[in-house]
C-alpha positions in Angstrom: -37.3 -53.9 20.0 -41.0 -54.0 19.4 -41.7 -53.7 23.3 -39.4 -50.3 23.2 -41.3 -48.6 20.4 -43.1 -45.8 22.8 -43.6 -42.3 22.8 -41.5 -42.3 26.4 -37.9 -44.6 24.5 -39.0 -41.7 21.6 -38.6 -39.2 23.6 -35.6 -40.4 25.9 -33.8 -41.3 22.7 -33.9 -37.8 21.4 -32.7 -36.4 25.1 -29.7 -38.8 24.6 -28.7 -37.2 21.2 -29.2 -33.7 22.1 -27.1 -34.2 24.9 -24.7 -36.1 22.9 -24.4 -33.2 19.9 -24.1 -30.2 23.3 -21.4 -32.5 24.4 -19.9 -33.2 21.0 -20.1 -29.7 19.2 -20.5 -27.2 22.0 -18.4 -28.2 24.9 -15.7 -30.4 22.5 -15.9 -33.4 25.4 -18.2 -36.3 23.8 -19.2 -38.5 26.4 -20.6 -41.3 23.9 -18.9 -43.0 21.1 -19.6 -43.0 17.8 -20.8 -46.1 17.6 -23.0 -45.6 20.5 -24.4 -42.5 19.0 -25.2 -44.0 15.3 -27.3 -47.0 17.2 -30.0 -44.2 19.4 -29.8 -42.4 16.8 -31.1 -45.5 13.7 -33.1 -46.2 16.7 -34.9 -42.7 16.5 -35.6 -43.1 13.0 -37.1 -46.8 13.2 -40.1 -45.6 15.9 -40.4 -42.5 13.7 -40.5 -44.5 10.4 -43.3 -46.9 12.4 -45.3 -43.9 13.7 -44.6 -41.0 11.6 -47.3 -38.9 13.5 -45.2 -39.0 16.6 -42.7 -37.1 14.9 -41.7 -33.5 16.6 -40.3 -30.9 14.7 -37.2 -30.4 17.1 -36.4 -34.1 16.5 -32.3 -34.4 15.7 -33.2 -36.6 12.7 -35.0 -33.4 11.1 -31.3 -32.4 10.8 -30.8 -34.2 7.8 -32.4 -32.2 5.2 -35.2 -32.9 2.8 -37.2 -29.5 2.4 -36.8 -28.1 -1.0 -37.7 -24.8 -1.6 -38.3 -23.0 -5.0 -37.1 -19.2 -3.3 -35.6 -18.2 -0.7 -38.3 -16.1 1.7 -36.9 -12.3 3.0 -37.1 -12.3 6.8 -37.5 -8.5 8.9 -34.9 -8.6 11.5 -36.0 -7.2 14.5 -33.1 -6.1 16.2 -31.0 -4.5 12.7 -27.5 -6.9 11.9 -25.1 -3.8 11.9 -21.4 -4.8 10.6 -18.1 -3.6 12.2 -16.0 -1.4 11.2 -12.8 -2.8 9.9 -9.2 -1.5 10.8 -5.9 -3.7 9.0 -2.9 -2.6 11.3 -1.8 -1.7 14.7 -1.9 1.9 14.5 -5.5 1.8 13.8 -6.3 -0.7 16.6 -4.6 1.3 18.7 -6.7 4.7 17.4 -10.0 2.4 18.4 -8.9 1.8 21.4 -7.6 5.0 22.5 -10.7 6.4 20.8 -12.6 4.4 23.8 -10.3 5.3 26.2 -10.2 8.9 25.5 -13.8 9.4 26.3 -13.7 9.1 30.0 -14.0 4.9 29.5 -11.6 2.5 30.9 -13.2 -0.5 29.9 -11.9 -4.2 29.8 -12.6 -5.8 26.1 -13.8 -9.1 25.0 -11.1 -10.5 21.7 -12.8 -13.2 19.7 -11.6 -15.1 16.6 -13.1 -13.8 13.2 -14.6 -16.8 11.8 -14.5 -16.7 8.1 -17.8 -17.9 7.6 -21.4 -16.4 7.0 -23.3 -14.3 9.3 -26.6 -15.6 10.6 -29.5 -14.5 13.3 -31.5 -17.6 14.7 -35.0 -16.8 16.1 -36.3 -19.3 18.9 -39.9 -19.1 20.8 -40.4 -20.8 23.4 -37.0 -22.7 23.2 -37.9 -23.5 19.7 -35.9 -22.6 16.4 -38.1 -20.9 14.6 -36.2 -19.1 12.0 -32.8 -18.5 10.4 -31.8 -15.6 8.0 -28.7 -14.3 6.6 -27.5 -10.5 7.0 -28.6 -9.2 4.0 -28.8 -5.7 4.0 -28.7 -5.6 8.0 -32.5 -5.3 7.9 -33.9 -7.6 5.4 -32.0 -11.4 5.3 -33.1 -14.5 3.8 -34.9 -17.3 5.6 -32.4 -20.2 5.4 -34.1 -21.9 8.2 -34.5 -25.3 5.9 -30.8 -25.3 5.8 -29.8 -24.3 9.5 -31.7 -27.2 10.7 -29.6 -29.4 9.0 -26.4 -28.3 11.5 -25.8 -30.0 14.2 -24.4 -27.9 16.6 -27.5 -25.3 16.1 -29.9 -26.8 18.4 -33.4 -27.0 17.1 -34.3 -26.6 20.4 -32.3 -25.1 23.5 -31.8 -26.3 27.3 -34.5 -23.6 28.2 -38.0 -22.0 26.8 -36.7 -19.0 25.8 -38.1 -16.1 23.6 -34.5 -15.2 22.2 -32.5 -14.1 19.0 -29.0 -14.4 18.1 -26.2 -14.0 15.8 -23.3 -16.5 15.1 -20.6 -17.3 11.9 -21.8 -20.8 9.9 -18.6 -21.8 8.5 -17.0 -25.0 6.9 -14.1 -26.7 8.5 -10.9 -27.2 6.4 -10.6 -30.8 6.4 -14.5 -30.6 5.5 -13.7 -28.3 2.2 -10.6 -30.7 1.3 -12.7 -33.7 1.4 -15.3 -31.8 -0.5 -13.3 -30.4 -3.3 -11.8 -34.1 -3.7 -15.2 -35.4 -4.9 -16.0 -32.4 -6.7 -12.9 -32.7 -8.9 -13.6 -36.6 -9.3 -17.1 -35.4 -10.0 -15.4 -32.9 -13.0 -17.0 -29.7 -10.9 -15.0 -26.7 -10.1 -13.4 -26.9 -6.5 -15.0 -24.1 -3.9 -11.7 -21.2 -3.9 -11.8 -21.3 -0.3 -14.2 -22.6 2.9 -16.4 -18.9 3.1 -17.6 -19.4 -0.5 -18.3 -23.3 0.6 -20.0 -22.7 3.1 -22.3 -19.3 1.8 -22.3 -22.1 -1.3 -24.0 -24.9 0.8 -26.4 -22.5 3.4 -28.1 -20.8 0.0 -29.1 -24.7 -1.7 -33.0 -24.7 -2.3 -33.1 -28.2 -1.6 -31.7 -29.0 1.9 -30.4 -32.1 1.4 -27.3 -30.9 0.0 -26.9 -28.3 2.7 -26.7 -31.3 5.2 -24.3 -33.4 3.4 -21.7 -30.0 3.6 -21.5 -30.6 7.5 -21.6 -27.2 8.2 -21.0 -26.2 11.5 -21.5 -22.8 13.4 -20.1 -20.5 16.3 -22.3 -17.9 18.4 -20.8 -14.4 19.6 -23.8 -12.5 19.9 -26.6 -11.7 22.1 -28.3 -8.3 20.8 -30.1 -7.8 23.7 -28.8 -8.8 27.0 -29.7 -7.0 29.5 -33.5 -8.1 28.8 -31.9 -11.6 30.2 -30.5 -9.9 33.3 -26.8 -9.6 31.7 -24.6 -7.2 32.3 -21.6 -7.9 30.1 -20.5 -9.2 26.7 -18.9 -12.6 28.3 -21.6 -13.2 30.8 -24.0 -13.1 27.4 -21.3 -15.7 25.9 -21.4 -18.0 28.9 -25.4 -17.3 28.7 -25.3 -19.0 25.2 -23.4 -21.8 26.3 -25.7 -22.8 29.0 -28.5 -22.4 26.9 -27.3 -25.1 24.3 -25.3 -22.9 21.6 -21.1 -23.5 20.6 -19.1 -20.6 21.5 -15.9 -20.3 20.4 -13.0 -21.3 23.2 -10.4 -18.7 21.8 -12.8 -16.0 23.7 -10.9 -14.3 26.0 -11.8 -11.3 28.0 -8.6 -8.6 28.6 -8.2 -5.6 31.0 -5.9 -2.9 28.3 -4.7 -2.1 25.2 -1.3 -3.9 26.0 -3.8 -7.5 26.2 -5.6 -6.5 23.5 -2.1 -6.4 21.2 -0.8 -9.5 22.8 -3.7 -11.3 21.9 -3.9 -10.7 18.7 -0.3 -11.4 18.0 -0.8 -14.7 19.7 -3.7 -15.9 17.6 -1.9 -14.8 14.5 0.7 -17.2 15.5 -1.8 -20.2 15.2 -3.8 -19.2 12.6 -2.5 -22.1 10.9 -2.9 -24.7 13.3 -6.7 -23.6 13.7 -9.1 -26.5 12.3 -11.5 -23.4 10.3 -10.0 -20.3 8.6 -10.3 -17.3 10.6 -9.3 -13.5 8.8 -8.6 -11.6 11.7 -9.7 -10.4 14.9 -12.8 -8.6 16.8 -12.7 -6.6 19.6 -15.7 -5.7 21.8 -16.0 -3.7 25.0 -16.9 -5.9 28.0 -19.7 -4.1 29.6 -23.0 -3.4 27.9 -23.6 -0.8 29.4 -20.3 1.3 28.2 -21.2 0.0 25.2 -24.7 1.9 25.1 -22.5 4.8 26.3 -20.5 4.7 23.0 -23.5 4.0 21.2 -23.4 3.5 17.0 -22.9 5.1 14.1 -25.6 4.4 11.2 -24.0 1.2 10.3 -21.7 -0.1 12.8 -21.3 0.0 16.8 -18.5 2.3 18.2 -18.0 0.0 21.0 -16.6 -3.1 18.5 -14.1 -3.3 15.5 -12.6 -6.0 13.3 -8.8 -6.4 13.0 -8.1 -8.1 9.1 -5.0 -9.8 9.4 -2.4 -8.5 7.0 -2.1 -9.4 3.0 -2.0 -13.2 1.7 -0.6 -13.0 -1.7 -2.4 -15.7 -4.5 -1.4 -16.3 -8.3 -2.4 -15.0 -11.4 -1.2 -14.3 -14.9 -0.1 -10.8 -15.8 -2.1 -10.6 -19.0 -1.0 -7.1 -20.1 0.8 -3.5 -19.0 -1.3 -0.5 -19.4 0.4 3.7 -18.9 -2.3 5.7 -16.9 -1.9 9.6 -16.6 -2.3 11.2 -13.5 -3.1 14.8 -12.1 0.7 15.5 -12.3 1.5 14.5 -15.7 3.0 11.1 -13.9 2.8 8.2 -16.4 1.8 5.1 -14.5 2.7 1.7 -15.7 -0.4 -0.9 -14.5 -0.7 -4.2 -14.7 -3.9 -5.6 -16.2 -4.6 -9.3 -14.5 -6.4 -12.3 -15.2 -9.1 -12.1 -12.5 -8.3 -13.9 -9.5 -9.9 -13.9 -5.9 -7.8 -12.3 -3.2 -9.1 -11.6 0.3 -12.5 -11.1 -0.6 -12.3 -9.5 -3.7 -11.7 -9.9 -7.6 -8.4 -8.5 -8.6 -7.8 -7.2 -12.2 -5.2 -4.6 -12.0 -2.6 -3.6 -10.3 -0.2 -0.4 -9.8 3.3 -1.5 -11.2 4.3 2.2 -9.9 7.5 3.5 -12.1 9.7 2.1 -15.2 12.5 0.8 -12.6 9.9 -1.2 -10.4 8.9 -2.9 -13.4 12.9 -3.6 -14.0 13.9 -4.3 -11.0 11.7 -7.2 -11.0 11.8 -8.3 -14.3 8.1 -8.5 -15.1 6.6 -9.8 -18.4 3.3 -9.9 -20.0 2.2 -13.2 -19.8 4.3 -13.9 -16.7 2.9 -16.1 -14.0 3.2 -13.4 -10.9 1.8 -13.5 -7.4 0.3 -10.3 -6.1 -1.3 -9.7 -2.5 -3.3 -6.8 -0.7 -3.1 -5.4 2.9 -6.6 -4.2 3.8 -8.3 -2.0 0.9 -4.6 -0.8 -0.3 -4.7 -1.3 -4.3 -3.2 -4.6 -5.0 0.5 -4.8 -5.2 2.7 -7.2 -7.6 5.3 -9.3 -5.7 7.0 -11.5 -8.0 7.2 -13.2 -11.1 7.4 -16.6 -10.9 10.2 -17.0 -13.3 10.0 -21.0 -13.1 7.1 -20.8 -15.3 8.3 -18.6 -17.9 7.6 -20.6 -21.7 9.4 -18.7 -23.5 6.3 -17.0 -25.2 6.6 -13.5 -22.3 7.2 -10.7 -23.9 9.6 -8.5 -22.3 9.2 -4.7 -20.4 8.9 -1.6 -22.7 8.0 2.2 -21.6 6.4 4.2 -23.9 7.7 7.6 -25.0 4.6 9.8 -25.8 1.8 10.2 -23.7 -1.0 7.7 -24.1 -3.9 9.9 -24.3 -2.3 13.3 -26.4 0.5 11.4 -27.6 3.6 14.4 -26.5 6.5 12.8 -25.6 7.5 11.9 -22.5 9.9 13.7 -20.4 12.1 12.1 -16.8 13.1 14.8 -14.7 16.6 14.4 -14.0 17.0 12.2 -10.4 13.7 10.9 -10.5 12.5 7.5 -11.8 8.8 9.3 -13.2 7.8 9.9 -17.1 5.6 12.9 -17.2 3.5 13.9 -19.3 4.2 18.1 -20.0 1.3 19.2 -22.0 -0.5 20.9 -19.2 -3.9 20.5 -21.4 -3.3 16.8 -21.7 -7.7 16.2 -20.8 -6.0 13.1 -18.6 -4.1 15.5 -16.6 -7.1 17.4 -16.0 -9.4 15.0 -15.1 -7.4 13.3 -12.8 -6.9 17.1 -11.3 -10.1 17.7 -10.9 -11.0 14.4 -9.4 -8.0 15.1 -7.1 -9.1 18.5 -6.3 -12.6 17.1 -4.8 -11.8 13.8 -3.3 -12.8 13.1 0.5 -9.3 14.3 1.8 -9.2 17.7 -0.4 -11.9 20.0 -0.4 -14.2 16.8 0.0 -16.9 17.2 -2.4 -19.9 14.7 -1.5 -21.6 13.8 -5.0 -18.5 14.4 -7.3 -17.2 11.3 -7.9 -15.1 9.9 -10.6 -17.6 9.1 -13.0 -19.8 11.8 -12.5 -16.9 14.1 -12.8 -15.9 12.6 -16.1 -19.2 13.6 -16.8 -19.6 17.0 -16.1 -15.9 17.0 -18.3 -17.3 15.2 -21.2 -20.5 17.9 -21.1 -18.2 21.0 -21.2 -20.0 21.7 -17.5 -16.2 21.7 -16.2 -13.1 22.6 -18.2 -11.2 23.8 -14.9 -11.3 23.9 -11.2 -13.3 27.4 -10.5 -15.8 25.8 -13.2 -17.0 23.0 -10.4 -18.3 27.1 -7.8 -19.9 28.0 -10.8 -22.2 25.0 -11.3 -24.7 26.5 -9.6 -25.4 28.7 -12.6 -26.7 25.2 -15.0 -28.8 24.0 -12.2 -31.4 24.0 -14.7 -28.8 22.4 -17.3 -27.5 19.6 -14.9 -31.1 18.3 -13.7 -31.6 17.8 -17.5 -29.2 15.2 -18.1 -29.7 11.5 -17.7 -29.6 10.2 -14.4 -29.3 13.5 -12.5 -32.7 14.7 -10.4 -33.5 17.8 -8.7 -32.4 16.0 -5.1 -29.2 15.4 -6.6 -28.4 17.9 -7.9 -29.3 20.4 -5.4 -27.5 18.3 -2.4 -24.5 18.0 -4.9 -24.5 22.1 -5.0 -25.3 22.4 -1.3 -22.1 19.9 -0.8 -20.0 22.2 -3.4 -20.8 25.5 -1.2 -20.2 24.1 2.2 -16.8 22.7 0.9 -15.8 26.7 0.2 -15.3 27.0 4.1 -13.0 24.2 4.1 -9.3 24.9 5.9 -7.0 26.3 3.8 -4.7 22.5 4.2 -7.6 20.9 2.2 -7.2 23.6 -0.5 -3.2 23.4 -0.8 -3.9 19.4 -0.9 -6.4 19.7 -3.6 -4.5 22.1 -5.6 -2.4 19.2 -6.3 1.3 21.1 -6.1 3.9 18.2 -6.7 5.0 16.4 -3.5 2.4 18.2 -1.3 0.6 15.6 0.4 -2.1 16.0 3.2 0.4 16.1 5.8 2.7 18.2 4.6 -0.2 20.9 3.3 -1.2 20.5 7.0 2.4 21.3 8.2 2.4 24.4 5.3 -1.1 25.3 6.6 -0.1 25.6 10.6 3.1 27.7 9.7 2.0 29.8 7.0 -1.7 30.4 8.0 -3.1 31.9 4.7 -2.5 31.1 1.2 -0.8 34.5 0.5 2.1 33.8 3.3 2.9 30.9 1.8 3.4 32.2 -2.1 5.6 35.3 -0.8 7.7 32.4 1.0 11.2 32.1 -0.2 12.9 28.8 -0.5 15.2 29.3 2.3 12.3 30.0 4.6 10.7 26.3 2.7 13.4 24.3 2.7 14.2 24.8 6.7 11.1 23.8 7.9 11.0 19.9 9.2 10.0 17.3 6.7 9.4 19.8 3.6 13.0 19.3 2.5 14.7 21.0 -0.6 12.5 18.8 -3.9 9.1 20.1 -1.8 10.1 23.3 -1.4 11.4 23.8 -5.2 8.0 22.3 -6.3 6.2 24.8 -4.0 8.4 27.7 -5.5 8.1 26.5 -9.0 4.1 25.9 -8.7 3.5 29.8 -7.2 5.8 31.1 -10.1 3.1 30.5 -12.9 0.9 33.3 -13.4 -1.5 30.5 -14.2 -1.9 28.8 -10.8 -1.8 32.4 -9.3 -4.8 33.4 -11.7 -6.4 30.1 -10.1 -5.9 31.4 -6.9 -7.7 35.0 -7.2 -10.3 33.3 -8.9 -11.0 30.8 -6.1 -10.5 33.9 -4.0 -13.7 35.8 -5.9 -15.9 32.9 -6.0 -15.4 32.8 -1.8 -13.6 30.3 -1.1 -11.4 30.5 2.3 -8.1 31.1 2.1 -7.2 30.5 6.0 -5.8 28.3 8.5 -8.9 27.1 10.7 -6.4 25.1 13.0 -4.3 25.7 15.8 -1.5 27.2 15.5 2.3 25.7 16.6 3.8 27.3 19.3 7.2 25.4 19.0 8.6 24.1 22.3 12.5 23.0 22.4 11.3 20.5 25.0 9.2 19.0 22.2 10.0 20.0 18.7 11.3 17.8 16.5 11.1 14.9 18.9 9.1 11.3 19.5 6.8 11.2 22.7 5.0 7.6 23.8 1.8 7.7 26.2 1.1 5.2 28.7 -1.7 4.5 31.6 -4.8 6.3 32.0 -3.7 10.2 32.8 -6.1 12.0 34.4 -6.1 15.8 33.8 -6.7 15.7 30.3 -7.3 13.1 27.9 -5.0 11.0 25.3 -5.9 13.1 22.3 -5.8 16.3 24.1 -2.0 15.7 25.5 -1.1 14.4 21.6 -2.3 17.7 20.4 -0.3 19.6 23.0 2.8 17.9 21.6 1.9 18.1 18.0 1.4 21.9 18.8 5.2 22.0 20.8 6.1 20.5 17.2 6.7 17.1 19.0 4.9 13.7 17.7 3.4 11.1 19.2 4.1 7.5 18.6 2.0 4.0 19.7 5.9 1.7 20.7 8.9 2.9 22.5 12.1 2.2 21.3 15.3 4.3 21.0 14.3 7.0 19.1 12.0 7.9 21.4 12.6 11.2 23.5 10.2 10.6 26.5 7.2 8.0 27.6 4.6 10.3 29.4 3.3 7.7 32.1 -0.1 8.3 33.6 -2.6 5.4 36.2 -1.9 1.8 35.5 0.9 1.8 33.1 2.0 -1.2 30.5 4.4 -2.7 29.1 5.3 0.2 27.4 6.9 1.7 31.1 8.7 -1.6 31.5 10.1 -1.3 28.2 11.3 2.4 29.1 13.2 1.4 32.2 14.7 -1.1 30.4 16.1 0.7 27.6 16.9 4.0 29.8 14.2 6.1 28.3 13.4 9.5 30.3 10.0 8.5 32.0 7.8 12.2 32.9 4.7 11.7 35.0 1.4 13.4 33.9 2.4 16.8 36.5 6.1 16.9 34.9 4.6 16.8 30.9 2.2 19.6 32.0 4.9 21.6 33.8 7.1 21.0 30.6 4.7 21.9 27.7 3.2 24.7 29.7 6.9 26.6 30.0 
């Protein structure tokens, strides 16, 4: 041994390991054993031990941790660390997509796995690993460098010299967290909930040591500036990282359409499961960097990429108690109030238990054992209760009869399962109108949020709606109170004028008339073009139009009829707020009205979104699958499997010429 303790078996040894961890954790094909690989490597540490100023930092055995540091450091990222943007079903992959499409772009896409894990940027000079930082705020991340070292399939340093910077997922293997949690529990410590928090848990340890017991391990995906390295395309910047000494994922795969895109995504949720680290959905990219400098970014996320969240998981929880909200309506809401539990992300408390006979129908109980689960950022829904682990100490379902908040009693119109509250001056009702009345899809008031608006309620600044165009009269009152500056203030009364020039389908949404959603004011808005055609219409003329129906059209009637909301209406009138249509108006089209329409293939006249606002104009809609309700697929260049399915369930099929022949006549 003593004749093999020189620089040269030093540095051979630590050529044999690195090549042994490429092999092992980036390509998944060790060509050593383990055995093999434990002898080099207490090897390495012997000639180290023995000549200790030998030692290079890039040597594997710095991998094992050791540096503890009182803080954690806040590291400049060069390049910023934007985040996607999240969609959580098909439709709006397909609106991403189509999106790309629709600007002239006909790209192929990249579809990787999304690791759940923690996002990272490595630094290297020279080859070397230099430093490693978290996200953070996408500018400023912590340098977790002490800890990065200690995984082993982040080279400390690569196959070549490089200057370079990139981004990756650390995550923790499932079988890793079980074994983990096992000796935490034998250790009387809490178990990690799931393998994110372990692994955010481990990468944030001052000392380092602990970090490199966790055997983390880490995936790359992104290269933020590839064409300085002569790369023209998302997966050549992935292969790039491979060659250079990094562990990509093998699930990459690049696709040429929206029909790959789906398919791949349905595949992966199929083995979700069966994968050896969690995963919580799926991320799209377009190939080619330079379409994606086309699409460019908005201030916080690239338009050329998007994350897919797979749909709900539902956890456990007790349902501590039942809570009655009131809303804009009068509508008395039953809620249940949760012991906190982690679900997707987030910490759930409460949930929407929606009408007397949902809470019936599934015979829930305070202090019931229930699951609940979440699909995207919907509000938490109640599934169950677990009925097998009822005590005997639940207390049975009981709805109120007066109103919460001014205690009048309750009324249920007949056929409908709601309790409202009637006293029109109930200050919940009001609230909850007001709050309505500015929210992002109403007259979308920037600045008036909930609290705040409770606020200006509280402060007698607001007591009803034409109160929030008059604020600009207390300027001097509102900069006064706690928390509210001149900037604020002034770009909250610059947000309230702009919204008077709104579309009159905003207004009719925000007035809140029972049953009138955004779509339907939309529909109201398109047919009726100003606010005074719509309260001279009749309920024959309401109740004939598609998708109003006979309840809408009596709420419409019945809201128009009280001199009250009329009153509202001149008033909104004199303050100079628009009363019109903005829109385009229908031209109804018996080829199209009232009738489903798919799109297929790239069509060249005009683009996806132009031809699905012809049809919405023809009263037609639009639809993303073909199936038997569907009137026509409108097939343009390089159709998929959405033409197959047409022919084979006898679907009329119009080229690109024959739709604009059609919606033109």
């Amino acid at each position: 041994m003593d004749n093999n303790i020189t620089k040269e078996r030093m540095n051979e040894l630590i050529k044999i390991i690195e090549e042994a961890n490429y092999n092992y954790h980036v390509l998944d094909n060790p060509t050593i054993t383990d055995q093999e690989y434990d002898a080099y490597y207490r090897e390495l540490e012997i000639i180290e031990n023995l000549h200790p100023d030998w030692v290079l930092d890039t040597s594997p055995t710095k991998k094992v941790g050791g540096t503890v540091l009182d803080s954690f450091q806040k590291v400049e990222h060069k390049i910023p660390m934007l985040s996607l943007g999240d969609v959580f079903n098909e439709e709006e992959i397909l609106a991403f997509l189509n999106r790309i499409e629709n600007t002239g772009l006909h790209p192929k896409y990249v579809c990787e796995l999304k690791i759940d894990g923690l996002s990272v940027s490595l630094r290297y000079e020279k080859g070397v690993l230099t430093t490693a930082a978290t996200r953070g705020n996408g500018v400023i991340g912590e340098d977790i460098t002490h800890n990065v070292k200690t995984i082993k399939s982040i080279p400390l340093k690569l196959k070549e010299p490089l200057d370079i910077e990139v981004r990756g997922e650390i995550y923790m293997s499932k079988k890793t967290l079980e074994l983990l949690n096992k000796e935490r529990i034998a250790k009387g410590e809490k178990p990690f909930q799931n393998p994110r928090n372990a692994a955010a848990g481990s990468i944030r340890q001052l000392d380092s040591k602990i970090a490199a017991k966790r055997n983390l391990d880490a995936f790359l995906y992104h290269l933020p500036n590839p064409l300085d390295y002569g790369l023209k395309t998302h997966h050549e910047a992935l292969e790039f990282l491979k060659k250079i000494g990094f562990k990509i994922n093998p699930n990459n795969k690049v696709v040429n359409n929206i029909d790959e895109v789906m398919n791949y995504i349905h595949e992966k949720a199929e083995l979700r499961d069966s994968l050896p680290y969690e995963i919580d959905g799926i991320v799209i990219k377009v190939d080619s960097i330079n379409d994606q400098q086309t699409l460019g970014y908005t201030a916080r996320t690239p338009r050329w990429a998007i994350a897919y969240k797979f749909p709900a998981l539902e956890v456990l929880t007790k349902l501590e108690d039942i809570i009655f909200t009131v809303g804009r309506t009068g509508q008395i809401t039953p809620n249940a109030i949760l012991d906190p539990v982690l679900l997707m992300g987030s910490t759930i408390r409460r949930a929407t238990l929606h009408n007397e006979d949902y809470v019936k129908e599934k015979d829930l109980r305070i202090k019931d054992t229930v699951s609940i689960r979440k699909a995207g950022d919907v509000i938490p829904e109640v599934v169950e209760a677990k009925k097998e682990r009822r005590t005997g100490e639940e207390i049975p379902f009981k709805m109120i009869t007066s109103c919460p908040i001014c205690h009048t009693p309750l009324v249920k119109p007949k056929d409908q399962v709601d309790y409202y509250c009637p006293n029109t001056a109930c200050p919940a009702r009001q609230v909850e109108g007001f709050i309505h009345f500015v929210s992002r899809p109403a007259m979308n008031i920037d600045g008036l949020g909930d609290r705040i608006m409770e606020d200006l309620y509280n402060f007698n600044f607001i007591k009803n709606i034409p109160d929030i165009y008059r604020l600009g009269t207390k300027k001097d009152d509102l900069i006064k109170l706690e928390g509210y500056g001149e900037k604020s203030v002034t770009n909250l009364l610059t947000a309230i004028e702009n919204s008077k020039q709104n579309s009159l389908e905003r207004l009719l949404f925000g007035l809140g008339i029972k049953n009138v959603g955004k779509e339907k004011a939309k529909i109201l808005a398109r047919i009726y073009h100003n606010i005074d055609n719509l309260i001279k219409a009749t309920y024959d003329d309401l109740v004939n139009i598609k998708d109003i129906g006979p309840i809408i059209a009596e709420n419409i009637i019945t809201y128009f009829s009280k001199d009250s909301n009329i009153k509202l209406i001149e008033e909104l009138k004199e303050l100079g707020l628009n009363m019109n249509y903005e829109g385009e108006a229908l031209s109804l089209n018996s080829e199209f009205q009232d009738k489903n329409f798919v799109l297929t293939g790239t069509l060249i006249k005009l683009t996806r979104d132009e031809a699905k606002a012809l049809i919405e104009k023809a009263g037609g809609k639009t639809t993303e699958s073909v199936s038997s309700k569907t009137s026509a697929v409108i097939v343009g260049d390089k159709p998929g499997s959405k033409y197959e399915k047409a022919k084979a369930l006898n679907i009329t099929i119009w080229s690109e010429d024959e739709f604009l022949e059609k919606i033109n006549s």
